[in-house]
Phi, psi and omega in degrees: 000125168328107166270145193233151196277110165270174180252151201297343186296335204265323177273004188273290161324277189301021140279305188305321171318313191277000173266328180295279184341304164309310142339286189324306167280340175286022176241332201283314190292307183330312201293333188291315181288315173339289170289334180247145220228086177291305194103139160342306191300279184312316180297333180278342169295290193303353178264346170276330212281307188312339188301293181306001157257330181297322173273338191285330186291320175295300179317308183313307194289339180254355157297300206305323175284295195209049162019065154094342193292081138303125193227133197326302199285357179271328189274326160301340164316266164007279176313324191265319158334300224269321169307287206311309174281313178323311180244015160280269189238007175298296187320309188295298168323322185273345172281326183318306180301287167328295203290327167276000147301298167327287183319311194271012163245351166257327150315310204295294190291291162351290201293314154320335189269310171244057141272316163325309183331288205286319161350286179340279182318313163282356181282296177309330174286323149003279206284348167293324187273001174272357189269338188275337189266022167272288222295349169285321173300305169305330193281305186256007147267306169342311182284293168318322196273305182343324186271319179336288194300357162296304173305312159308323157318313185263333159298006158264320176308289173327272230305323181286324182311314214279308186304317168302308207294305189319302205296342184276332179288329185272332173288301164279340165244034140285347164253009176296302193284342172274332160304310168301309195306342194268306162292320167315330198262358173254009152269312171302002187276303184264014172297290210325307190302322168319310192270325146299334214263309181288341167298321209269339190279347153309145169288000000 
């Protein structure tokens, strides 16, 4: 790229454009914060990145003017610039800037409402005509859990019946075998008594 001898009067100006410029976009970040909810995290992210376009525009801007050379009056540009806007014209740009944010998010919305609109319209009819096949659906899980909890009722019922018959079952013939053990022991009781009774009737 060609560099042209500018005159200092010509690089005075165009700093001061770039410090207003630099203004500019930090209202553009502002605008941004407006709208968006960042966060600790965010606001320090979005506050490196602005550094880093503020120098790059700045570097850019003092090759292009005095081919790399910083000099006091560029930089004094820069300051008088970023002043000139800042208490000059920033306010009125960042309401300028809201109020056709706004406008254009309430077209935005507006237009959304009616794309939506017949959607709307067509779900609801959807759903009137889906209402009689809720209510047979709702009607015949009502029923299913109803048979569920029946069934379940009675499968506790067997399992508990069948656990008594074991216990009864089990229960009887422990006392079957404590019967047999009782007659056995009241036969040899009376074998034993039999065999006495016949020792004494011997001579």
């Amino acid at each position: 790229m060609d560099f042209l001898p500018y005159t200092q009067e010509y690089m005075l100006v165009v700093s001061v454009m770039g410090g207003m410029l630099l203004g500019f976009i930090w209202d553009i970040y502002r605008l941004v914060r407006h709208y968006v909810k960042m966060g600790a995290f965010g606001t320090a992210l979005g506050d490196l990145i602005y550094w880093i376009v503020s120098i790059y525009i700045s570097v850019q801007l003092i090759f292009y003017i005095s081919y790399g050379n910083v000099r006091m009056f560029i930089l004094l540009g820069f300051l008088l610039g970023a002043l000139l806007y800042f208490y000059g014209v920033s306010n009125y740009i960042l309401k300028i800037c809201i109020h056709v944010v706004d406008l254009v998010l309430k077209v935005i919305k507006k237009i959304a409402l009616l794309m939506i609109k017949p959607i709307r319209m067509a779900v609801k009819k959807i759903a009137v005509l889906l209402e009689p096949l809720e209510k047979k659906w709702q009607k015949a899980r009502s029923n299913a859990k109803k048979r569920y909890k029946f069934y379940k009722f009675k499968v506790k019922k067997i399992s508990k019946n069948k656990k008594l018959m074991y216990n009864k079952n089990k229960q009887s013939k422990r006392n079957q075998r404590l019967k047999n053990k009782r007659r056995k022991e009241q036969a040899i009781e009376r074998r034993s008594k039999n065999y006495r009774t016949e020792e004494k009737d011997k001579p």
